[in-house]
N, C-alpha and C positions, 0 to 999 in steps of 0.2 A: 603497531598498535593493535591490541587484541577487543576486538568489538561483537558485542552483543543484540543483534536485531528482534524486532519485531514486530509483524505484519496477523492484525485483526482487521481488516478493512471487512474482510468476508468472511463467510462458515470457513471456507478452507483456512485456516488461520495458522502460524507456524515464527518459527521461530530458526538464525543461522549466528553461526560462530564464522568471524573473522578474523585471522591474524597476519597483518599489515593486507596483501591483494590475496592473500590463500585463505581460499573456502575452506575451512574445517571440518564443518559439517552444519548439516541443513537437518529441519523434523518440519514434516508438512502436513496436515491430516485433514480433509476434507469428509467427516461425520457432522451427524448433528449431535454435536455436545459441546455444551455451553463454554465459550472462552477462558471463562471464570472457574470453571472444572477443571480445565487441562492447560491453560498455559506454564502457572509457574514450576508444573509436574513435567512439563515439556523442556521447559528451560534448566533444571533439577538434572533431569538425566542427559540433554546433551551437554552442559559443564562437566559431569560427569564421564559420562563414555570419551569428550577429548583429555580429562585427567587435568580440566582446569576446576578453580573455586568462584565466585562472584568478585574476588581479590586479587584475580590475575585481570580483569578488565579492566582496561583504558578510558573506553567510549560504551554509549548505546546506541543505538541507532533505532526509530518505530516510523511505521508508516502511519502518513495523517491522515490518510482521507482523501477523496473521501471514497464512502461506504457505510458498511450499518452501523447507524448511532451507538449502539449497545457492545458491539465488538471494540469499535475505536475506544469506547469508555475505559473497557475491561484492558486494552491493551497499554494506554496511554498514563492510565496509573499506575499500573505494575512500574512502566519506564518511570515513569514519576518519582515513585518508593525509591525504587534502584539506585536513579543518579543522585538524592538525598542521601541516603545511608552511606554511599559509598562516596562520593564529592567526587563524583565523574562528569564530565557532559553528554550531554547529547545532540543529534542531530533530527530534525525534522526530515522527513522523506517524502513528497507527495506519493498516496500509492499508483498512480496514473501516472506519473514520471519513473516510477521503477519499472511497471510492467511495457512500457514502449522500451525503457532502457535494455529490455533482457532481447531485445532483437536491431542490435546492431548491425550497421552498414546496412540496412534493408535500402533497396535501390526503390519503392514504393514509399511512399508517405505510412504512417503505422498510429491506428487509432486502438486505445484500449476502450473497451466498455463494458461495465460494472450493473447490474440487478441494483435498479436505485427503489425499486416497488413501486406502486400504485400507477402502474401503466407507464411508467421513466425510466431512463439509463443514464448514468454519468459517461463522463467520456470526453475527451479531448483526442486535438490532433498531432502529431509530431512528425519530423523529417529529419535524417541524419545530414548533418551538415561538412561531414569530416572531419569529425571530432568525440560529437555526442549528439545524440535523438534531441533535435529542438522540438521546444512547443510552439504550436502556430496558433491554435485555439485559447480563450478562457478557459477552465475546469466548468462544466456545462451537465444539469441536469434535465432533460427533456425528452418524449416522446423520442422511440424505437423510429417512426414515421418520418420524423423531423429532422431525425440523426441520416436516416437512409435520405434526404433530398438534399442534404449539405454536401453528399462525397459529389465531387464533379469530375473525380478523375480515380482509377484502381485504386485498391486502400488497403491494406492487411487491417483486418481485423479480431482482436483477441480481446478474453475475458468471459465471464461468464454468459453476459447477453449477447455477444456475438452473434448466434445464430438466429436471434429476433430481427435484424437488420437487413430487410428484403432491400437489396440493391445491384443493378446490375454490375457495382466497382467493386463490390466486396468481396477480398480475398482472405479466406479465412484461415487464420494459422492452426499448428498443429494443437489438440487436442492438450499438448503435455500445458501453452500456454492460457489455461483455462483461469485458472488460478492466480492473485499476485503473489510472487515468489518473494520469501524473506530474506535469499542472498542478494538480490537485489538491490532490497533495502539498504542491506549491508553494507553493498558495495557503492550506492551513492550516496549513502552514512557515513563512509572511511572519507570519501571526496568530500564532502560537509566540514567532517570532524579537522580534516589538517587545511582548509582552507579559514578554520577560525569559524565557519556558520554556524553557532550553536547555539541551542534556544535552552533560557534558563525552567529550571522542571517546575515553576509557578506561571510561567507563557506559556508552556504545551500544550496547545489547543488541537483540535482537530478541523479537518476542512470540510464544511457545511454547507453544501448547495442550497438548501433546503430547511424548515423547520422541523423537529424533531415533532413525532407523537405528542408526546407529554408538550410541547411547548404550543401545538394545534390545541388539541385539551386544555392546557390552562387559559389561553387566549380565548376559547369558548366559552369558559366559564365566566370568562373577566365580564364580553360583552351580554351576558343574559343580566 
């Protein structure tokens, strides 16, 4: 099956071609320009440069969240368009379940955590069970402070807030995993898409720790 990813959870946002376990090709770009600018120009030239059309794909695959309200919007629609026009499915990816997924067999427990703003990180926990990275945690937004008094034993940790995590168990990965990666997605999008999990593109929601901006603002307005 030839599948099409896509990961806006964060500014690094990107986009991977899968066809059946082989990576194709991966476009990752960590700028500040807007999702809405560059993904489907992203998507455009890797179909492209692998010498497929949107008509050689099977499946989609997008990461849910969570992460910035604004990116998942901009990502979660394009998936949307996609799997309508083309009568493909697709598969939901939590982004926090792909980026522990990209560090297999870790003999350490492995926490991602994500820039949720206003003093918060998202973040969960997972452990390789010999098989796949489980999750031991909720998906969780809370204080950097709150996150560093839960580890009670060594932890890799990755993502963009990592390095806010004053802990003496924090073990930080390398620098490349800052970012949630869109093979990723991909690749636990392909495991989705042939075990039947796929979510129809009028369910595709995103995962919301939290109330968005706009929805603090209109509740403010409600009670004045």
């Amino acid at each position: 099956m030839r599948v099409l990813a896509v990961e806006t959870s964060t500014l690094a946002g990107g986009v991977a071609l899968l066809d059946g376990d082989v990576l194709v090709g991966q476009y990752l770009l960590d700028v500040r320009l807007t999702h809405s600018e560059r993904l489907m120009v992203a998507v455009d030239r890797l179909l492209g440069d692998a010498g497929w059309t949107v008509h050689d794909l099977g499946g989609l695959a997008v990461g849910v969240g969570p992460g910035s309200f604004t990116g998942l919007r901009v990502g979660l629609s394009a998936v949307k368009g996609l799997a309508v026009a083309l009568g493909i499915p697709v598969a939901a990816v939590p982004t926090l379940d792909a980026m522990a997924a990209s560090l297999p067999f870790a003999a350490l427990p492995v926490c991602p955590v994500l820039d949720a703003r206003k003093g918060e990180v998202y973040a969960s926990l997972y452990r390789w069970d010999g098989r796949a990275m489980r999750r031991e945690w909720e998906y969780q937004a809370l204080t950097p402070e709150s996150l560093a008094a839960r580890l009670g034993e060594p932890v890799i940790l990755l993502g963009d807030a990592a390095p806010a995590i004053r802990s003496p168990h924090a073990r930080p990965a390398p620098p490349s995993h800052r970012a949630p990666s869109p093979a990723w997605v991909a690749l636990l999008g392909v495991e989705r898409l042939r075990a039947g999990e796929t979510v129809a593109p009028a369910d595709l929601v995103p995962i919301y720790l939290r109330p968005s901006e706009a929805e603090l603002k209109r509740r403010a307005v409600a009670v004045r």
